[in-house]
C-alpha positions as CSV (number, residue, x, y, z in Angstrom):
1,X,2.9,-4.3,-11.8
2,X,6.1,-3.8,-9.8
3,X,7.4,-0.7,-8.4
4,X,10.7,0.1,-9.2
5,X,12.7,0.6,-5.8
6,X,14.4,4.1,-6.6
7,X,11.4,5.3,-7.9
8,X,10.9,7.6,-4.8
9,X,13.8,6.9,-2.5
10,X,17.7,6.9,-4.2
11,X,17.3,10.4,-2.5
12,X,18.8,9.8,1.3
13,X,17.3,13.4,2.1
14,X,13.6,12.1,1.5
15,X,14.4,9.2,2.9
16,X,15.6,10.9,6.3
17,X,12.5,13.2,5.7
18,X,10.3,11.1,5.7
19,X,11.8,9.0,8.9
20,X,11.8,11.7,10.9
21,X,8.3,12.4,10.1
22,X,7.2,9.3,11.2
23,X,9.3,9.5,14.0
24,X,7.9,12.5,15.4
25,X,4.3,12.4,14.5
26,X,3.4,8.5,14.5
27,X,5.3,7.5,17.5
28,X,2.8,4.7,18.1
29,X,2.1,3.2,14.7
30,X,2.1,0.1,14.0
31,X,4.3,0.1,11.6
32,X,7.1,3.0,12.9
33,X,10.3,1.2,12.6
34,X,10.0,-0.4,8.7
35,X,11.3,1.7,6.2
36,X,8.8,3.9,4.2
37,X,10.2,3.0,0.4
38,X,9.9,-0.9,1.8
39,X,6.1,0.1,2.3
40,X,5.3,1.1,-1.0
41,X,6.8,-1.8,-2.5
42,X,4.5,-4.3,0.3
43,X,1.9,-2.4,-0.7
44,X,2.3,-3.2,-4.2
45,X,3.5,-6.5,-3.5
46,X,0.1,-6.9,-1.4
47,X,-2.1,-6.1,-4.4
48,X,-0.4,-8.4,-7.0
49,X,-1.5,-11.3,-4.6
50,X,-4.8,-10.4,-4.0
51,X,-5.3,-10.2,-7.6
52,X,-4.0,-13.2,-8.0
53,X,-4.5,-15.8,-5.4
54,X,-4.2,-14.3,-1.8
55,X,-2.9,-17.6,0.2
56,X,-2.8,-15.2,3.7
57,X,-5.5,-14.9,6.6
58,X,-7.3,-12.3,7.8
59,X,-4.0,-11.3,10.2
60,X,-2.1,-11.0,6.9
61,X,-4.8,-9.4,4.9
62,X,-5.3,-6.9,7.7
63,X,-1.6,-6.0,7.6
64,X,-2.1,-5.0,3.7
65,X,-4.4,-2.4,4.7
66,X,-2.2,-1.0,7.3
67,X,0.6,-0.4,5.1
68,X,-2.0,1.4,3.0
69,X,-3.0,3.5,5.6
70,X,0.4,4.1,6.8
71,X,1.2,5.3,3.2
72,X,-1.9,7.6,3.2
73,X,-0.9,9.3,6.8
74,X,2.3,9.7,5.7
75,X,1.0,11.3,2.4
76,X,-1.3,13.5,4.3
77,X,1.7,14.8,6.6
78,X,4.0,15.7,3.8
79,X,3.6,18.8,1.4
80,X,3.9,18.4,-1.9
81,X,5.9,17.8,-4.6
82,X,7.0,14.7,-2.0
83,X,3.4,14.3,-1.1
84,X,2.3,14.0,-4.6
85,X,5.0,11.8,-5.5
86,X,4.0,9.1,-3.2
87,X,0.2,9.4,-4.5
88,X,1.5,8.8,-7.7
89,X,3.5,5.9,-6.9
90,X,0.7,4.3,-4.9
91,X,-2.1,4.9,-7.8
92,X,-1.7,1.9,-10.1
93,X,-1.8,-0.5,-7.5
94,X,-4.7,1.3,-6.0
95,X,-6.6,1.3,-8.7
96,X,-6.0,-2.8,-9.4
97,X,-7.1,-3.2,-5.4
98,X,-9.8,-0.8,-6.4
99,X,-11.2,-3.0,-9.2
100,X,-10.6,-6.2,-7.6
101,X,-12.9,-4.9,-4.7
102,X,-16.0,-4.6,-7.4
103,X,-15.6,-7.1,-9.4
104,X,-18.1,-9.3,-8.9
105,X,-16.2,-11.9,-11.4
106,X,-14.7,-12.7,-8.4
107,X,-16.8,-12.4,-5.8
108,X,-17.5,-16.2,-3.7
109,X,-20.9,-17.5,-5.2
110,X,-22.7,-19.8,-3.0
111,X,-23.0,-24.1,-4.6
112,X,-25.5,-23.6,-7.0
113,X,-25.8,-20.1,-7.3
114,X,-25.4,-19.2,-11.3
115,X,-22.3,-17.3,-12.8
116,X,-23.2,-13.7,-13.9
């Protein structure tokens, strides 16, 4: 699962939209000077790991979240179409994250505890 990078933003104008939104409405994020598009693709980037092998540590696993939550303000902020663009971009890697939350296929089992 890999975004593809013009997906939302080979449009400058969103682009500047959507920096200026952040600009003037999350001032103190965390996460105010990185470049929205480079967010969604982290974001994706982030779930491909985790569903994989996630080598990071809390910090890093911490910072996934943010840049879903920085996705989801910025979402929330906009009106649509824009708005509804990003949700769609952002849905099949939430719904892999999603799964890989509940399934207990990989869920640590303690020594001796039996599969299933």
């Amino acid at each position: 699962m890999k975004l593809k990078k013009g997906c939302l933003f080979s449009h400058t104008q969103r682009q500047e939209q959507i920096a200026e939104l952040i600009k003037s409405k999350l001032p103190q994020h965390s996460l105010p000077d990185v470049e929205f598009g480079s967010l969604l693709l982290d974001w994706s980037d982030f779930v491909t790991e985790c569903e994989y092998v996630f080598d990071g540590d809390l910090w890093e696993y911490r910072q996934g979240l943010k840049i879903r939550d920085m996705i989801a303000t910025v979402a929330e902020l906009l009106e649509d179409p824009l708005a509804e663009k990003i949700r769609s971009i952002v849905s099949e890697p939430d719904e892999i994250f999603r799964k890989n939350l509940v399934d207990s296929s990989k869920t640590p089992r303690h020594p001796g505890q039996p599969v299933g």
